[in-house]
C-alpha positions as CSV (number, residue, x, y, z in Angstrom):
1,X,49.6,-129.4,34.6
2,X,51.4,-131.3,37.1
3,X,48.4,-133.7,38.3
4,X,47.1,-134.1,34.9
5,X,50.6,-135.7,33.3
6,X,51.0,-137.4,37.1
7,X,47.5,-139.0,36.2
8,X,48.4,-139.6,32.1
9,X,52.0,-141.2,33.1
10,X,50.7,-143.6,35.9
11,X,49.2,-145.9,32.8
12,X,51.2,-147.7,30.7
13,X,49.6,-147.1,26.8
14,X,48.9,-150.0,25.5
15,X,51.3,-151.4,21.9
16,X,47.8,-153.4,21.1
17,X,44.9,-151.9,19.2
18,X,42.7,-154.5,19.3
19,X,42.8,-155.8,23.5
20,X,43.8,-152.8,25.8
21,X,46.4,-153.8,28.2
22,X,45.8,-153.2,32.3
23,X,47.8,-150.2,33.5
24,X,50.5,-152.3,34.8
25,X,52.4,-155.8,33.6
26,X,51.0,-157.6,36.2
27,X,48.4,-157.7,38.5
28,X,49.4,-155.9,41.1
29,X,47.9,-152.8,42.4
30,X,48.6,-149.4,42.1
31,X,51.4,-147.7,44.2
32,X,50.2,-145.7,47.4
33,X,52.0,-142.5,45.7
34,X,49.9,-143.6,42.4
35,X,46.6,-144.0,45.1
36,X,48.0,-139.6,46.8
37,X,48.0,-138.4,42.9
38,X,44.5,-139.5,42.3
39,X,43.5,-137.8,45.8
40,X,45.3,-134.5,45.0
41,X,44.1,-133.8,41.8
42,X,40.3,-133.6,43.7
43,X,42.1,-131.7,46.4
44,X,43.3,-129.6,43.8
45,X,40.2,-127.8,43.4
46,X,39.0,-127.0,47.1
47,X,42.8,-125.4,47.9
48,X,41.9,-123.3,44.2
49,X,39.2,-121.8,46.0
50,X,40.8,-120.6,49.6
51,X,43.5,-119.5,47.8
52,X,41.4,-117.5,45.0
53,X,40.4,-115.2,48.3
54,X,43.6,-115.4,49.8
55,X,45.6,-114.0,47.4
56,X,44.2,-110.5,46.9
57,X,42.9,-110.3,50.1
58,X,39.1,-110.5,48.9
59,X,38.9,-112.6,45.7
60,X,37.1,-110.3,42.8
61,X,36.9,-112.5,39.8
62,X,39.1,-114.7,41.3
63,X,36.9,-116.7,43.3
64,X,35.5,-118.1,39.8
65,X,38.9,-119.6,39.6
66,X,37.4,-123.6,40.3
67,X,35.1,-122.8,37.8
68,X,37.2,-121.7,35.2
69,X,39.5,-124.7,35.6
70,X,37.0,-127.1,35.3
71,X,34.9,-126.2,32.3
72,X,37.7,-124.4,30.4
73,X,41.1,-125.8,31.4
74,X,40.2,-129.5,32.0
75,X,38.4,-130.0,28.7
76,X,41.2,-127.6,27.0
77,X,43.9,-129.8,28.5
78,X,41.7,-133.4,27.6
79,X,41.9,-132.1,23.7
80,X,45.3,-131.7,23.7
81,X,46.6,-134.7,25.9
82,X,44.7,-136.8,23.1
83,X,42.8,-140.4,24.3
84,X,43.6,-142.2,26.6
85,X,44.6,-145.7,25.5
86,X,45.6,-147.5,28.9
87,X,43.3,-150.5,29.5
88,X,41.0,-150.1,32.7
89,X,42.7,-152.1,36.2
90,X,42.1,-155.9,36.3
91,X,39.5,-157.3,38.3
92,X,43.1,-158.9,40.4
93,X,44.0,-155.1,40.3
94,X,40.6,-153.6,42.0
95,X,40.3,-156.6,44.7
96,X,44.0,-156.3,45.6
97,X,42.6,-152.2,45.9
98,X,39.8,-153.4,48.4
99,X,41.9,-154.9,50.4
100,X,44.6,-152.5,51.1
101,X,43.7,-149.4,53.6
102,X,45.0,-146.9,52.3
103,X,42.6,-146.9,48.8
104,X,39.8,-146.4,51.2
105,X,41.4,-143.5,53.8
106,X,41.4,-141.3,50.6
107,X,37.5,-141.7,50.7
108,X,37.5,-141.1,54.6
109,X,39.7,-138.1,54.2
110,X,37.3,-136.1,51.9
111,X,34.7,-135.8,54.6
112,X,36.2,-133.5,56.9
113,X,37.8,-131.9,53.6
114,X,34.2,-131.1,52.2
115,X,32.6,-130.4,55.7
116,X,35.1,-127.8,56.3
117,X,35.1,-126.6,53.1
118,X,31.3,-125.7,53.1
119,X,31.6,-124.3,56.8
120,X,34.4,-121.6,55.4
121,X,32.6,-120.5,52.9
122,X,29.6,-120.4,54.8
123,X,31.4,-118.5,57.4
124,X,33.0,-116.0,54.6
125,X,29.3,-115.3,53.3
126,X,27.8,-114.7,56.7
127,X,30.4,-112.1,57.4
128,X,29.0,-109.7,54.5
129,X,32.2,-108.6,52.9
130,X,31.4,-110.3,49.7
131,X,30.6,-108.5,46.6
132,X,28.1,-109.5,44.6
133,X,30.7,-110.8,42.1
134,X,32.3,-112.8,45.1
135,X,29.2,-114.7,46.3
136,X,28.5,-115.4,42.8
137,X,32.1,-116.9,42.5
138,X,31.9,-118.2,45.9
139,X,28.8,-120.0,45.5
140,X,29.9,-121.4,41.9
141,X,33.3,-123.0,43.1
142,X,32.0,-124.7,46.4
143,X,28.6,-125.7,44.6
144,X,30.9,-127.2,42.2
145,X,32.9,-128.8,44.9
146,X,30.3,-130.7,46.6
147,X,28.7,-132.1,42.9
148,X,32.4,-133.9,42.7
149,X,31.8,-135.0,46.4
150,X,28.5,-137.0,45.1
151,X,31.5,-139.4,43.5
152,X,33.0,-140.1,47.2
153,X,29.5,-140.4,48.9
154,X,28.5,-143.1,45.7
155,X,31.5,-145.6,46.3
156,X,30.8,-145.0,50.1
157,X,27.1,-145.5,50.2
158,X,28.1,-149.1,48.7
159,X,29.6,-150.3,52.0
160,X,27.1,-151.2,55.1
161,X,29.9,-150.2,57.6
162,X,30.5,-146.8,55.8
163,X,27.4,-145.6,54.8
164,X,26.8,-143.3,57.6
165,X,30.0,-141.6,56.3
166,X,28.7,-141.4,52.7
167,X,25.1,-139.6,54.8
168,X,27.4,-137.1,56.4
169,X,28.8,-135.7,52.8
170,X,25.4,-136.2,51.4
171,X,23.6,-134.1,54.6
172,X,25.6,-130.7,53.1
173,X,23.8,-131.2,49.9
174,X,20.5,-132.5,51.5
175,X,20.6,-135.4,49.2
176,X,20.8,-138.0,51.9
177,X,18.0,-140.2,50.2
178,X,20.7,-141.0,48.0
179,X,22.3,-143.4,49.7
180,X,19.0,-145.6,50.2
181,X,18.0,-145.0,47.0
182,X,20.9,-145.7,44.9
183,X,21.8,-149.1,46.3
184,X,18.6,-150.1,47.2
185,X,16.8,-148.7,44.2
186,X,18.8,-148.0,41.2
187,X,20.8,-151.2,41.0
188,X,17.5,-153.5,41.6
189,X,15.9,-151.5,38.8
190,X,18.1,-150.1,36.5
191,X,17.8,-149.5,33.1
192,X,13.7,-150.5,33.7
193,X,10.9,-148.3,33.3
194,X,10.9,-148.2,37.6
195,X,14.3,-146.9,38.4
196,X,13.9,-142.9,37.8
197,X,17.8,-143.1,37.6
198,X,18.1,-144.1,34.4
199,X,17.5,-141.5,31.6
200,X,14.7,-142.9,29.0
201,X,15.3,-142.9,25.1
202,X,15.7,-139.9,23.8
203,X,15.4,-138.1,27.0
204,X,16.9,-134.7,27.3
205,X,19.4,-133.6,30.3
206,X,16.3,-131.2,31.5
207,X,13.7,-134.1,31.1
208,X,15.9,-136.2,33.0
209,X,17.5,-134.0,36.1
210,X,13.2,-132.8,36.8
211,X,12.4,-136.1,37.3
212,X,15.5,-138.3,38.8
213,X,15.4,-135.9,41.7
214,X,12.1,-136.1,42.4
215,X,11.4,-139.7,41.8
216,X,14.7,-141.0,43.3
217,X,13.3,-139.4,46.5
218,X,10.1,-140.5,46.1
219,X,11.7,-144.1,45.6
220,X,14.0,-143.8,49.0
């Protein structure tokens, strides 16, 4: 509850209807305890997960714990916290971003995060304590995990000098194409009949995932 007011109360709403206002009166960026709160609320869900087998010593149902937040408390806590209406950051706002360090250090510091993340949990399995229940929770949570580390990998994979970083997050998911593919690929193409990332008309979720992984492999 914490991160989720933390992220509503760093925007300013906006008193117009018609032109959202930026999240702050002028165009500077975001503070660096703004740029920690947007870090820890991702961080939130990898600590959920050691702590889900910490706590009882195995985990039981627990270990679903990541899972449970994200597809029953986040979209129970979005209802009630209502929309959103803080305009987006300023183009000022995201180049004054670029150039400060410490916007970026929050990408380099989820790589050892999800690395060692994976490598637990690989380590838990391999010892053969789990029940059923447990892998099933385990797998779930850190599955989940490194999906939302696709989001770090994209904004890295759009830097020459820190690609190689967005290969090493991609190389636990085997989806290392990606970073050819997406900047290289999908933003020459998109929205055209030739990128396979972009969903056709009418297209259904099923339709779509089949053949964006294959083609989007095909085109790296």
């Amino acid at each position: 509850l914490f991160f989720f007011v933390t992220m509503k109360s760093a925007r300013k709403p906006t008193n117009s209807v018609s032109k959202p206002t930026t999240s702050h009166g002028d165009d500077s960026p975001p503070s660096f305890v703004a740029a920690l709160t947007y870090f820890f609320v991702p961080l939130f869900f990898p600590l959920c997960t050691v702590w889900s087998f910490h706590h009882t010593g195995g985990g039981g149902a627990w270990t679903f714990l990541s899972f449970g937040i994200s597809f029953v408390l986040v979209p129970l806590m979005d209802l009630l916290m209502g929309e959103d209406k803080s305009g987006p950051f300023s183009e000022k706002q995201v180049e004054a971003m670029n150039e400060r360090p410490e916007f970026r250090y929050i990408c380099y510091l989820w790589v050892p995060i999800n690395i060692a993340l994976v490598m637990w949990g690989c380590w838990l399995a391999g010892t053969g304590r789990l029940s059923a229940v447990e892998f099933m929770g385990l797998s779930l949570s850190i599955g989940l995990i490194n999906g939302g580390s696709f989001t770090v990998a994209h904004e890295l994979s759009h830097q020459k000098d820190e690609r190689w970083l967005s290969d090493v997050i991609l190389s636990v998911s085997a989806y290392m194409h990606f970073s050819i593919e997406h900047p290289l690929g999908h933003h020459v193409n998109v929205a055209t009949p030739e990128d396979p990332a972009s969903a056709r008309y009418k297209e259904s979720f099923y339709q779509f995932w089949l053949r964006t992984v294959k083609g989007s492999w095909l085109s790296a």
